[in-house]
N, CA, C and O atoms as a Tripos MOL2 file, in Angstrom:
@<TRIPOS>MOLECULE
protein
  280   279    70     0     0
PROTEIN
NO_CHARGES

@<TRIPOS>ATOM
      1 N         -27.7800   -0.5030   20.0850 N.3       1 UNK1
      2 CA        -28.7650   -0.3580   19.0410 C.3       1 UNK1
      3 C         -28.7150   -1.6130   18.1730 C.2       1 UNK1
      4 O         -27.6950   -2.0250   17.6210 O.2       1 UNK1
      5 N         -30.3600   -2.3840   18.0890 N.am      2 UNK2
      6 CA        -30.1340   -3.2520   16.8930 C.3       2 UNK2
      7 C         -30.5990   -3.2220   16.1630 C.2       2 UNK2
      8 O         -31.6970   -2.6660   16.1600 O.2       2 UNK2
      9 N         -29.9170   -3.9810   14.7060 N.am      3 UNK3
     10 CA        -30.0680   -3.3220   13.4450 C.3       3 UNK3
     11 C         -31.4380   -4.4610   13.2330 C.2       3 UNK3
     12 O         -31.6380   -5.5740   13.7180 O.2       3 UNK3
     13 N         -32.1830   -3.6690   12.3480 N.am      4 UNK4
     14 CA        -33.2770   -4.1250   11.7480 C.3       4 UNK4
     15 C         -33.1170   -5.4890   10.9460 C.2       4 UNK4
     16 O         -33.8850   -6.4400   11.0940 O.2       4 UNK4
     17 N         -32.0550   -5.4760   10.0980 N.am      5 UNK5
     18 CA        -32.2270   -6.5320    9.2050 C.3       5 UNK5
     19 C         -30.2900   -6.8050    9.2980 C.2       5 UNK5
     20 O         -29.4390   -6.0430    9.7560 O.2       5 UNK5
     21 N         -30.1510   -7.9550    8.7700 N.am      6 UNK6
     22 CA        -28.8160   -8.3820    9.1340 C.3       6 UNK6
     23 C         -27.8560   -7.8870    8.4980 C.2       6 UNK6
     24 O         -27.9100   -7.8200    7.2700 O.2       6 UNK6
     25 N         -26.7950   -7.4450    9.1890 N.am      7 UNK7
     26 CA        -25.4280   -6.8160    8.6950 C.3       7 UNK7
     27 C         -24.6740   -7.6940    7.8630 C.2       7 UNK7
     28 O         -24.7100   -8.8730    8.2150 O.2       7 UNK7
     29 N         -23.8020   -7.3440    6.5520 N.am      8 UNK8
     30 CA        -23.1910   -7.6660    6.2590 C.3       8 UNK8
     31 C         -22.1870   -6.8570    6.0030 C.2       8 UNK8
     32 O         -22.4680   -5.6620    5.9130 O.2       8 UNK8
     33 N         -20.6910   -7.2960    5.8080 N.am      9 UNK9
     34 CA        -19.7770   -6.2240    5.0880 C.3       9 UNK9
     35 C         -19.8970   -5.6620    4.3110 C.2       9 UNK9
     36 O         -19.2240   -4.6320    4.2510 O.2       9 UNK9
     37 N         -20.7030   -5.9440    3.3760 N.am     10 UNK10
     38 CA        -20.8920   -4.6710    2.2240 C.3      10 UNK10
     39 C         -21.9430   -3.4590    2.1640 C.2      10 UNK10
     40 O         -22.2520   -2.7590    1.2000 O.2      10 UNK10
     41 N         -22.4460   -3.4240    3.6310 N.am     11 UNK11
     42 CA        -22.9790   -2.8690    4.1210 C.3      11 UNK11
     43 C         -22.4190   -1.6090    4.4440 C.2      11 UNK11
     44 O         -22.8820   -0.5510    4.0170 O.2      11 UNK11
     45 N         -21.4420   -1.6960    5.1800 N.am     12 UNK12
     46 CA        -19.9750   -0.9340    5.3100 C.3      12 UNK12
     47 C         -19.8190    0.1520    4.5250 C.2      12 UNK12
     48 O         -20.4510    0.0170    3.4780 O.2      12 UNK12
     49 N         -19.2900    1.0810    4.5950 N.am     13 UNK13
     50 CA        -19.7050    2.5670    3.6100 C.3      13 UNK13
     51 C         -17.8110    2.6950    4.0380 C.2      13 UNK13
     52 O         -17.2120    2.6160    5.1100 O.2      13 UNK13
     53 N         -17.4080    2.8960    2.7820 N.am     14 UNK14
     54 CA        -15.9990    4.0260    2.6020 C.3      14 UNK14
     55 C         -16.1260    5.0190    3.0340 C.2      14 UNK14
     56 O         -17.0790    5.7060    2.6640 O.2      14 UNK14
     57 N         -15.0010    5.6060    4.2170 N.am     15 UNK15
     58 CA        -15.7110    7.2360    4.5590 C.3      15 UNK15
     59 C         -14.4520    7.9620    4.3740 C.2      15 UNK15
     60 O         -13.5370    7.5890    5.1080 O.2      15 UNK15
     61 N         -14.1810    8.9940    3.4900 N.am     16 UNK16
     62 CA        -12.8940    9.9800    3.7690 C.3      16 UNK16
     63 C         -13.0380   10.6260    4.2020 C.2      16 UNK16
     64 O         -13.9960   11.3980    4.2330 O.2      16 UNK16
     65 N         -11.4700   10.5470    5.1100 N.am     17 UNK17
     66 CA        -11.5260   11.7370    5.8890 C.3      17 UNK17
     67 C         -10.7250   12.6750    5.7860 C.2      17 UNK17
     68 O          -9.4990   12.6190    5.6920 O.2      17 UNK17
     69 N         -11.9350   14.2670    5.8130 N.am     18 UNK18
     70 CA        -11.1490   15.4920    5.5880 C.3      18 UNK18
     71 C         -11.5230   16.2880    6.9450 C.2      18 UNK18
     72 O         -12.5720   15.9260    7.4770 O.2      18 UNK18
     73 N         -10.9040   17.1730    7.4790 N.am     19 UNK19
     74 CA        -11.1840   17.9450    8.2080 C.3      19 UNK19
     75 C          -9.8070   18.6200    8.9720 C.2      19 UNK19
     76 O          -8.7480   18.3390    8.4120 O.2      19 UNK19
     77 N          -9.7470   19.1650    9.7460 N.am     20 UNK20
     78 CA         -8.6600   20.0610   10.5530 C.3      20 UNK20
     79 C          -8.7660   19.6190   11.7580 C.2      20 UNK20
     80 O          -9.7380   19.0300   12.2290 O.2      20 UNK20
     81 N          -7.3450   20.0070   12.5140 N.am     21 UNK21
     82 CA         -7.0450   18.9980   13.5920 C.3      21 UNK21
     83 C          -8.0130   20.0190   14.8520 C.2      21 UNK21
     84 O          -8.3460   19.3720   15.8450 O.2      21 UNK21
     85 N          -8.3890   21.3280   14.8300 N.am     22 UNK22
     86 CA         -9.0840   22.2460   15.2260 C.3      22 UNK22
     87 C         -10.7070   21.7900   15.6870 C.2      22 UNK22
     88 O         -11.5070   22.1840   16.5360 O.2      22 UNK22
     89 N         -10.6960   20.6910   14.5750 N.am     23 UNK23
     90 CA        -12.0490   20.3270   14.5750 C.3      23 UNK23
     91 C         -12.7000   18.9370   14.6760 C.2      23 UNK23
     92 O         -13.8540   18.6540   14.3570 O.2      23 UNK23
     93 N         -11.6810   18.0560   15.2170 N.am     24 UNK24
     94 CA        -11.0200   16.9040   15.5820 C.3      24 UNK24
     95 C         -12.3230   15.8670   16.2310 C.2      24 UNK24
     96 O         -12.2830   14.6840   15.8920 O.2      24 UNK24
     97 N         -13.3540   16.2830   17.0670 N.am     25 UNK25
     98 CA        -14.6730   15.3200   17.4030 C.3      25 UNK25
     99 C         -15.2850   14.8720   16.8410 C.2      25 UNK25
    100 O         -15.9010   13.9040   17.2870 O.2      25 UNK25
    101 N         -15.4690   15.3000   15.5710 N.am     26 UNK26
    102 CA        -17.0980   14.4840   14.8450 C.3      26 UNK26
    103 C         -16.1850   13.3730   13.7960 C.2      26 UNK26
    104 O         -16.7090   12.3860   13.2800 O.2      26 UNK26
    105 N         -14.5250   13.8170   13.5830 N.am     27 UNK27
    106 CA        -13.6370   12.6980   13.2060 C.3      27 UNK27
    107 C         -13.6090   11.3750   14.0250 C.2      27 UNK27
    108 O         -13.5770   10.2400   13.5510 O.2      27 UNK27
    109 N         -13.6280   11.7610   15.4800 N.am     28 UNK28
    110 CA        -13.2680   10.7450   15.9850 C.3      28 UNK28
    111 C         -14.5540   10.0230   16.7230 C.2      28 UNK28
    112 O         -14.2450    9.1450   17.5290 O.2      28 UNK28
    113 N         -15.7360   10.2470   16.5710 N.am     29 UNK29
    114 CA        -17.3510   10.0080   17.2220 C.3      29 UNK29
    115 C         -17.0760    8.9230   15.7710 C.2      29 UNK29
    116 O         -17.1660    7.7230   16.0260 O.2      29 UNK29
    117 N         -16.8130    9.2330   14.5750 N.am     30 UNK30
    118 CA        -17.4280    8.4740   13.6120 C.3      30 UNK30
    119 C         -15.8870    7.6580   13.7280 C.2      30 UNK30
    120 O         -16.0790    6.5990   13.1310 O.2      30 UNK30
    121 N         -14.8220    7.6710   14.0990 N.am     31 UNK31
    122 CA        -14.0560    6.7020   14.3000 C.3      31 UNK31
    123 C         -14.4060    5.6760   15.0510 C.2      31 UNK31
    124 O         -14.2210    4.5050   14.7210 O.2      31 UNK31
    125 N         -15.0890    6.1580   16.4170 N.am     32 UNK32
    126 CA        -15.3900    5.2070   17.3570 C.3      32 UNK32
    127 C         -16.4580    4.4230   16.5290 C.2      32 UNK32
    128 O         -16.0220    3.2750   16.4580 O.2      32 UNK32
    129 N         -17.9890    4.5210   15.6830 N.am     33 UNK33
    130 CA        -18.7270    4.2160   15.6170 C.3      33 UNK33
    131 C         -18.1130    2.9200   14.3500 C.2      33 UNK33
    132 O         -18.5440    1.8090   14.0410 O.2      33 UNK33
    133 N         -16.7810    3.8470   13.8200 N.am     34 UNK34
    134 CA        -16.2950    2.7830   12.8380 C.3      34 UNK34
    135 C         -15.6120    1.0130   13.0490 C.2      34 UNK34
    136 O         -15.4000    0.1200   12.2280 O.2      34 UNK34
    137 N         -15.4290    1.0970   14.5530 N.am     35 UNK35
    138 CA        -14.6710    0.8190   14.8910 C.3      35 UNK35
    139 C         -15.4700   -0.4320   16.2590 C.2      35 UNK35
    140 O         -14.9180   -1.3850   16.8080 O.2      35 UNK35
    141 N         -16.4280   -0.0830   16.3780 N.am     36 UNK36
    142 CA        -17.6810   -0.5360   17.1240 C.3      36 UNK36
    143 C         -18.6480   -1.5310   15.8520 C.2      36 UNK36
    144 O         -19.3270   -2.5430   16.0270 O.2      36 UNK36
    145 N         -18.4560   -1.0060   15.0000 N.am     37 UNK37
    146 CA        -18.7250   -2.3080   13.5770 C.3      37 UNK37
    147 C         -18.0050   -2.8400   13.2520 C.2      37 UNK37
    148 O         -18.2780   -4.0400   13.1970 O.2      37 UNK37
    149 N         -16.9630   -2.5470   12.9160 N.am     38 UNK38
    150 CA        -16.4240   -3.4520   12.7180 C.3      38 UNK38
    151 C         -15.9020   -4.8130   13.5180 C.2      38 UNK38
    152 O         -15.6560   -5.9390   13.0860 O.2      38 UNK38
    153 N         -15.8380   -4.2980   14.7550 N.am     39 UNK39
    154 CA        -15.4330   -5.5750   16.0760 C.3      39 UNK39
    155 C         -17.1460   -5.9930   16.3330 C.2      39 UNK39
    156 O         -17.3010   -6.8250   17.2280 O.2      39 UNK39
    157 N         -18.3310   -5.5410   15.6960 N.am     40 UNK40
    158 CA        -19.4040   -6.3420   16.1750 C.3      40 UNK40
    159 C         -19.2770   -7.2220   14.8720 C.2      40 UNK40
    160 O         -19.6620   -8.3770   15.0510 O.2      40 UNK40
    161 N         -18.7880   -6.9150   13.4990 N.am     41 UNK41
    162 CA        -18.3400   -8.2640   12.4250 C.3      41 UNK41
    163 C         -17.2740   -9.0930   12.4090 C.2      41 UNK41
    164 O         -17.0430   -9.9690   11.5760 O.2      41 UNK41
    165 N         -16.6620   -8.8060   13.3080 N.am     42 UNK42
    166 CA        -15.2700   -9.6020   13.5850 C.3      42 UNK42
    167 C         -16.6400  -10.4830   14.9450 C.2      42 UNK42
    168 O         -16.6470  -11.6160   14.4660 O.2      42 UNK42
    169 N         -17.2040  -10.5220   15.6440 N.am     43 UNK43
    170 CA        -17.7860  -10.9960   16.7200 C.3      43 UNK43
    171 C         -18.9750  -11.8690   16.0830 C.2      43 UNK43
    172 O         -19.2460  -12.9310   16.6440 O.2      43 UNK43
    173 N         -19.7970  -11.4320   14.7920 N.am     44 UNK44
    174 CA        -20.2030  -12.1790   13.9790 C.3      44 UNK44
    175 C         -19.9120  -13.0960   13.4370 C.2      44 UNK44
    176 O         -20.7150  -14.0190   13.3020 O.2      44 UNK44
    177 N         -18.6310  -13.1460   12.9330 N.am     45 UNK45
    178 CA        -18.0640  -14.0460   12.0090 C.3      45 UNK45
    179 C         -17.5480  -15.7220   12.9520 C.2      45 UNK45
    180 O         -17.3230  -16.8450   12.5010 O.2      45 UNK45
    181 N         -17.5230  -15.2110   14.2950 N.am     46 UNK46
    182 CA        -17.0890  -16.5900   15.4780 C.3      46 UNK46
    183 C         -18.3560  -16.5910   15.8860 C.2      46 UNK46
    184 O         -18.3530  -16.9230   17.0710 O.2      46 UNK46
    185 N         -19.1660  -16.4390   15.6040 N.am     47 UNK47
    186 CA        -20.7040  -17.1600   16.3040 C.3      47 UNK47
    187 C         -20.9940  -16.1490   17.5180 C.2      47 UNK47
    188 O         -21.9190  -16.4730   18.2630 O.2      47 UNK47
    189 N         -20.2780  -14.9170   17.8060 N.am     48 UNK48
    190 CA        -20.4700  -14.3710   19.0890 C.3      48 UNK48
    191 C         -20.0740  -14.8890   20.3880 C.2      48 UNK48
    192 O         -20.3840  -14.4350   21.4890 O.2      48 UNK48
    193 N         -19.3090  -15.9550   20.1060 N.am     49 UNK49
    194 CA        -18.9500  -16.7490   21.4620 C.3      49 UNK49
    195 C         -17.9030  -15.6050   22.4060 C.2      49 UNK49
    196 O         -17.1340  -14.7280   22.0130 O.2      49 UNK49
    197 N         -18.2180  -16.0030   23.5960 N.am     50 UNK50
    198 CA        -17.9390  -15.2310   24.9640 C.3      50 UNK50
    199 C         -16.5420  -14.6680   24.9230 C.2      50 UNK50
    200 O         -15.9870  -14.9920   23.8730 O.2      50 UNK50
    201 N         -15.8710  -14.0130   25.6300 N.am     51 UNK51
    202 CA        -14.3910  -13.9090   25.7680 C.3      51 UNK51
    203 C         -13.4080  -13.6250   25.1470 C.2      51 UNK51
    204 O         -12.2220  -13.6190   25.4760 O.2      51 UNK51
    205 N         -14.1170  -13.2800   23.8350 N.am     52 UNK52
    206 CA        -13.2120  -12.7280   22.5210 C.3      52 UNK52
    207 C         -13.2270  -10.8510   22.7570 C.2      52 UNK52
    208 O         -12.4030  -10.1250   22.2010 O.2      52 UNK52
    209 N         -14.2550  -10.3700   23.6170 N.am     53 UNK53
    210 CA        -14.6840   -8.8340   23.1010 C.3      53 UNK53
    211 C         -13.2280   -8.4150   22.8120 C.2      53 UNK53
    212 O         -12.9450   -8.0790   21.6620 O.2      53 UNK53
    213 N         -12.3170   -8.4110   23.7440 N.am     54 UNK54
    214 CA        -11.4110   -7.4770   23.8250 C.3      54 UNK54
    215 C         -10.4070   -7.5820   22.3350 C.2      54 UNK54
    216 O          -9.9200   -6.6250   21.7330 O.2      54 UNK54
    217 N         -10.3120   -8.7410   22.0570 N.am     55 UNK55
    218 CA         -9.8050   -8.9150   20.6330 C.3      55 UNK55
    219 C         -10.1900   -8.6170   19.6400 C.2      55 UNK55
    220 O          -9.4930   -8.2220   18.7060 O.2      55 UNK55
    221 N         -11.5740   -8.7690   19.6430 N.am     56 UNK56
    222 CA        -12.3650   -8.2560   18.1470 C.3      56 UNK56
    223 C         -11.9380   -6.4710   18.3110 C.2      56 UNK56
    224 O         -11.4760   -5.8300   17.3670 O.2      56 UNK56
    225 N         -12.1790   -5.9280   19.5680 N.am     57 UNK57
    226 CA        -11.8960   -4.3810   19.2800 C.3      57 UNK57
    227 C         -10.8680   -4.1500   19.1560 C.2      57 UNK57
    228 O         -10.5890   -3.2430   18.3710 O.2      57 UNK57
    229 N         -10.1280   -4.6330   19.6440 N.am     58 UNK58
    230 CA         -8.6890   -4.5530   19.0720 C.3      58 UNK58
    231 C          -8.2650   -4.5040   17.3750 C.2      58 UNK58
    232 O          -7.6930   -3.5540   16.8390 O.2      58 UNK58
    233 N          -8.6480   -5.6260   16.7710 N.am     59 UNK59
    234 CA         -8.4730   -6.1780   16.0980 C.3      59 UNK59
    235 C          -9.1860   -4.7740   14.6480 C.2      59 UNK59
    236 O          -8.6840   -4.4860   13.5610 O.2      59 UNK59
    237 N         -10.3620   -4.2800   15.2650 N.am     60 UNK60
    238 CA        -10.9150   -3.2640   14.7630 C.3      60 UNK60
    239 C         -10.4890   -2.5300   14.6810 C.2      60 UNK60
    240 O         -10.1860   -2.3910   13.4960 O.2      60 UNK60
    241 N         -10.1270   -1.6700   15.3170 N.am     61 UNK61
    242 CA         -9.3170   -0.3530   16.4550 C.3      61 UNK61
    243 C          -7.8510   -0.7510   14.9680 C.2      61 UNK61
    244 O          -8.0510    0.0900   14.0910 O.2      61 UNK61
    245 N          -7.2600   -1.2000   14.7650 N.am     62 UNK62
    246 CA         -5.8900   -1.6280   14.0890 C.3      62 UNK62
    247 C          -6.4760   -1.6220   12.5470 C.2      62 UNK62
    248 O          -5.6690   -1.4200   11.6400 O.2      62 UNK62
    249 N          -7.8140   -1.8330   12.2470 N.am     63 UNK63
    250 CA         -8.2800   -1.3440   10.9130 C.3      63 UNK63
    251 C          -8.4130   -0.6800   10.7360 C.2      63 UNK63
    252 O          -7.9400   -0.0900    9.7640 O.2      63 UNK63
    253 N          -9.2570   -0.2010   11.6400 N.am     64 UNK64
    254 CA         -9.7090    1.2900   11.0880 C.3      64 UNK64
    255 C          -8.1470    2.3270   11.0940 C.2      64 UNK64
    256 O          -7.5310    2.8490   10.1650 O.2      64 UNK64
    257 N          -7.9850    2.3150   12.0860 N.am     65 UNK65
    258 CA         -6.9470    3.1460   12.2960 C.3      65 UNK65
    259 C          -6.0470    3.3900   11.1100 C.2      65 UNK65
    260 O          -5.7640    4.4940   10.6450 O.2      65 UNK65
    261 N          -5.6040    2.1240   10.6500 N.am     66 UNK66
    262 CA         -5.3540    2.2940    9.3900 C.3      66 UNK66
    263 C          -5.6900    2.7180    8.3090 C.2      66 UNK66
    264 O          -4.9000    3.2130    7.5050 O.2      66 UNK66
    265 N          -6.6380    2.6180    8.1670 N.am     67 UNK67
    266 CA         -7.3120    3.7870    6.5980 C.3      67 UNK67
    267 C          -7.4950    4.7980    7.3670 C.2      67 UNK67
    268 O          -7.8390    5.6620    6.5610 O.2      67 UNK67
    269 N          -7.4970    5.3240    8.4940 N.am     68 UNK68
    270 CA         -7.5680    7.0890    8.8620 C.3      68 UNK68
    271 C          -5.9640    7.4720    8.7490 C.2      68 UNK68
    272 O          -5.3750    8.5110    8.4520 O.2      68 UNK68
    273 N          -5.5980    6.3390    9.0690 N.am     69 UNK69
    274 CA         -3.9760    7.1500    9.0300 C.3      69 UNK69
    275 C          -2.9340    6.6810    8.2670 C.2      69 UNK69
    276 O          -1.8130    6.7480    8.7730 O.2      69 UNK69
    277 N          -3.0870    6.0750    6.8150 N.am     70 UNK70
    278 CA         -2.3630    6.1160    5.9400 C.3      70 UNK70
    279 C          -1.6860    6.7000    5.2890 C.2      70 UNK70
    280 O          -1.0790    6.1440    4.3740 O.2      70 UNK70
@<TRIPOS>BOND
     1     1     2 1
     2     2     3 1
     3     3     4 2
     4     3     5 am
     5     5     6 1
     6     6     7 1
     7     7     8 2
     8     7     9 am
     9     9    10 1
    10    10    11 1
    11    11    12 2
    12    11    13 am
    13    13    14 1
    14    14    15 1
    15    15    16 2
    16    15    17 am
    17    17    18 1
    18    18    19 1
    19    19    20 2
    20    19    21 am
    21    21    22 1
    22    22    23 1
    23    23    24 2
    24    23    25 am
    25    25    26 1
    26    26    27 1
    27    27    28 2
    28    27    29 am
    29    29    30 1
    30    30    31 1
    31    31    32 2
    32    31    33 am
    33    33    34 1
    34    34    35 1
    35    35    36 2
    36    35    37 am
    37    37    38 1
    38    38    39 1
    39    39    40 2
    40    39    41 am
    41    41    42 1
    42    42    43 1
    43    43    44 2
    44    43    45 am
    45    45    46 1
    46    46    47 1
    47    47    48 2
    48    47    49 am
    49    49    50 1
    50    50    51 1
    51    51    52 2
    52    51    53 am
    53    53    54 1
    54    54    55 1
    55    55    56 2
    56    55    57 am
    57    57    58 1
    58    58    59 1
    59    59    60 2
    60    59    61 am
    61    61    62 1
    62    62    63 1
    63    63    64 2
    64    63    65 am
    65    65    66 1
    66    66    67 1
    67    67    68 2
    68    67    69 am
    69    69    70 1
    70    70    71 1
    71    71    72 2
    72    71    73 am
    73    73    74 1
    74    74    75 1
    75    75    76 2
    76    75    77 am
    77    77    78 1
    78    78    79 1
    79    79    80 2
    80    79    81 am
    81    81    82 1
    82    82    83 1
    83    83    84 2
    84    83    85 am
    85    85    86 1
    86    86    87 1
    87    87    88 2
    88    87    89 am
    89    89    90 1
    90    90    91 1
    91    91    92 2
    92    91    93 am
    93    93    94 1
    94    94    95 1
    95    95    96 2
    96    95    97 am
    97    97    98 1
    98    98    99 1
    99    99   100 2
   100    99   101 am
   101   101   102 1
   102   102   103 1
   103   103   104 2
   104   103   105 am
   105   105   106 1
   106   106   107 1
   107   107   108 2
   108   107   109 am
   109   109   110 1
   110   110   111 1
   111   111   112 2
   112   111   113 am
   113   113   114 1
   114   114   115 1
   115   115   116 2
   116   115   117 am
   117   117   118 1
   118   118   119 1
   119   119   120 2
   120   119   121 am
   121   121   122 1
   122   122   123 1
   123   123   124 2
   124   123   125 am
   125   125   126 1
   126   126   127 1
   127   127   128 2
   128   127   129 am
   129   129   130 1
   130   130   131 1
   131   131   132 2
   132   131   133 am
   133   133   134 1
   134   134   135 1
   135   135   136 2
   136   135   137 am
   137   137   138 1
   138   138   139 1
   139   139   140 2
   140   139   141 am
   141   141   142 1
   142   142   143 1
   143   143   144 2
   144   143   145 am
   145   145   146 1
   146   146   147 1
   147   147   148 2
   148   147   149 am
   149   149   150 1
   150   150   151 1
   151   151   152 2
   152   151   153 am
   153   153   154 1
   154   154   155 1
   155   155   156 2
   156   155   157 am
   157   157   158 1
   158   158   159 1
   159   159   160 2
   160   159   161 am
   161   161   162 1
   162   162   163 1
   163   163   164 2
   164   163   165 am
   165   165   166 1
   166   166   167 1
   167   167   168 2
   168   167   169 am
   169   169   170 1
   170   170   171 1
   171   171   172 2
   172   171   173 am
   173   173   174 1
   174   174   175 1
   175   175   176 2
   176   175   177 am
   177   177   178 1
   178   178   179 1
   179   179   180 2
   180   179   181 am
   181   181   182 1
   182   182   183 1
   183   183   184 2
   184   183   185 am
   185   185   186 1
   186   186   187 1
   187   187   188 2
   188   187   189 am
   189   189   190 1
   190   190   191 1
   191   191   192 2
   192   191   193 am
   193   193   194 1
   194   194   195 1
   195   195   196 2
   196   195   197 am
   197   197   198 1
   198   198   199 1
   199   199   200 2
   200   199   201 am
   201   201   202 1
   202   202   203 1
   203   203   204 2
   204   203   205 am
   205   205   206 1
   206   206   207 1
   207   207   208 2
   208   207   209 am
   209   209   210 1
   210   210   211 1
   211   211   212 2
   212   211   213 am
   213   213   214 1
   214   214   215 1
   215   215   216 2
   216   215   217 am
   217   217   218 1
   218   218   219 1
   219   219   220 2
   220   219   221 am
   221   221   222 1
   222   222   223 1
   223   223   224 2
   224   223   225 am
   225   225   226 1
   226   226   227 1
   227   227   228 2
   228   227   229 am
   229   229   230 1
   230   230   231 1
   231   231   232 2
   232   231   233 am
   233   233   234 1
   234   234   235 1
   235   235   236 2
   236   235   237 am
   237   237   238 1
   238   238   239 1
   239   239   240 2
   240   239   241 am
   241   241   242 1
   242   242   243 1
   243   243   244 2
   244   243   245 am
   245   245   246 1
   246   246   247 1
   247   247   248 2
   248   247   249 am
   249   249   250 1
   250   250   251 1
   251   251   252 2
   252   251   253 am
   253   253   254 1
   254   254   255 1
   255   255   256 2
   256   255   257 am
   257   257   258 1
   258   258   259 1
   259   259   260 2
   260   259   261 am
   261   261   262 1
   262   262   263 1
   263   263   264 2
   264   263   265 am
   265   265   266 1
   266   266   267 1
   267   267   268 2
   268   267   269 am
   269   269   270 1
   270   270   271 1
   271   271   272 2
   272   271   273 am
   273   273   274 1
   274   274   275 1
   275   275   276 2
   276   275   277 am
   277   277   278 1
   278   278   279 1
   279   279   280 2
@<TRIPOS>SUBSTRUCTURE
     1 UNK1         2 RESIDUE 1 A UNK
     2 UNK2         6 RESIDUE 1 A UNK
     3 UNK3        10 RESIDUE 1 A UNK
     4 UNK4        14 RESIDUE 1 A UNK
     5 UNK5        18 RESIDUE 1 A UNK
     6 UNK6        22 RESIDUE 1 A UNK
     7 UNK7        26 RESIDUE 1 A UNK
     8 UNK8        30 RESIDUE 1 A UNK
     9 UNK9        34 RESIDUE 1 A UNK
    10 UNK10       38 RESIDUE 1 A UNK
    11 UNK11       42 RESIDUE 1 A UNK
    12 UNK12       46 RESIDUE 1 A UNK
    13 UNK13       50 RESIDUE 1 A UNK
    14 UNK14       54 RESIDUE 1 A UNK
    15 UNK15       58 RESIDUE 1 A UNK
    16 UNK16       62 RESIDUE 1 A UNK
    17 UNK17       66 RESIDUE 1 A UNK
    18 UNK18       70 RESIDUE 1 A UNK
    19 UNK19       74 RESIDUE 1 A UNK
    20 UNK20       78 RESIDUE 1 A UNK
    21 UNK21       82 RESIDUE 1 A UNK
    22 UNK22       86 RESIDUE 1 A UNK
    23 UNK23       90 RESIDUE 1 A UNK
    24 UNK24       94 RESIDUE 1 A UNK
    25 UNK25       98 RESIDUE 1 A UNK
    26 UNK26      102 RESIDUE 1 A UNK
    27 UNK27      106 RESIDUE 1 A UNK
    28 UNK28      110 RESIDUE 1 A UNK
    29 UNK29      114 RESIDUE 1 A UNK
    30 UNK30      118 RESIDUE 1 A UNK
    31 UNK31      122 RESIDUE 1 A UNK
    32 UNK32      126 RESIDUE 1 A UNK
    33 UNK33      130 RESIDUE 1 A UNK
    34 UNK34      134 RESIDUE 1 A UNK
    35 UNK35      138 RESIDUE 1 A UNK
    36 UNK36      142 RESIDUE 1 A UNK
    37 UNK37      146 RESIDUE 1 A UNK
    38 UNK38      150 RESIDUE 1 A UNK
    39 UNK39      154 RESIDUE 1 A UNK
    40 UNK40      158 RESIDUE 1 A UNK
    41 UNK41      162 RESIDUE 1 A UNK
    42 UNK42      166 RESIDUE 1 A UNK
    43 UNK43      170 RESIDUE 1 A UNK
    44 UNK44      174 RESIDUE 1 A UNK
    45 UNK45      178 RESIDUE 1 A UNK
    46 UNK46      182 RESIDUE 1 A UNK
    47 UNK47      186 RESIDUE 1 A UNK
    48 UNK48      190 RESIDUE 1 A UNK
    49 UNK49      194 RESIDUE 1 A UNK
    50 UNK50      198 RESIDUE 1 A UNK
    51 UNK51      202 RESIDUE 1 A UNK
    52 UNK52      206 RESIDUE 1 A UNK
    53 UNK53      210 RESIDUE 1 A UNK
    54 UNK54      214 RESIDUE 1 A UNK
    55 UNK55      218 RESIDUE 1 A UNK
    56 UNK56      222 RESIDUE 1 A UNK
    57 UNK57      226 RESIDUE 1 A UNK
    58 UNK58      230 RESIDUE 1 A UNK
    59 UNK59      234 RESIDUE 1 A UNK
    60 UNK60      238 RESIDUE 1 A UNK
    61 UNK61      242 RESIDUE 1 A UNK
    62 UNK62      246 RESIDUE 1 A UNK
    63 UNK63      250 RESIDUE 1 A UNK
    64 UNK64      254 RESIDUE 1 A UNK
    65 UNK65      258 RESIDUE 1 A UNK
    66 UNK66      262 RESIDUE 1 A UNK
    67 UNK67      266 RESIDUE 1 A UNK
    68 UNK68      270 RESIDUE 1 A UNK
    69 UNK69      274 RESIDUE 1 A UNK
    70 UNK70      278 RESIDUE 1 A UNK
């Protein structure tokens, strides 16, 4: 999906998370989606050049993760 007008980080929305481990998918759909922006602004910020994907998600994946599981 592309965005209409250009992304920036402050674009980015704080999200807390509450919920039960019972109910565990729509936590982790919006983890993935968190986590899929953020490695497409880590991929922004180097011009998009080739051969990085796996690092930027990484690199994401280790942020986010962190504010869900602090």
């Amino acid at each position: 999906m592309e965005p209409t007008k250009p992304l920036t980080k402050n674009t980015r929305k704080k999200v807390t998370v509450t919920g039960s481990a019972s109910n565990n998918e729509p936590m982790q759909e919006d983890r993935y989606a968190r986590i899929a922006i953020a490695a497409y602004y880590k991929a922004q910020e180097r011009g998009f050049q080739p051969g990085h994907e796996l690092d930027d998600w990484l690199a994401a994946e280790a942020e986010v993760n962190n504010e869900y599981y602090q």
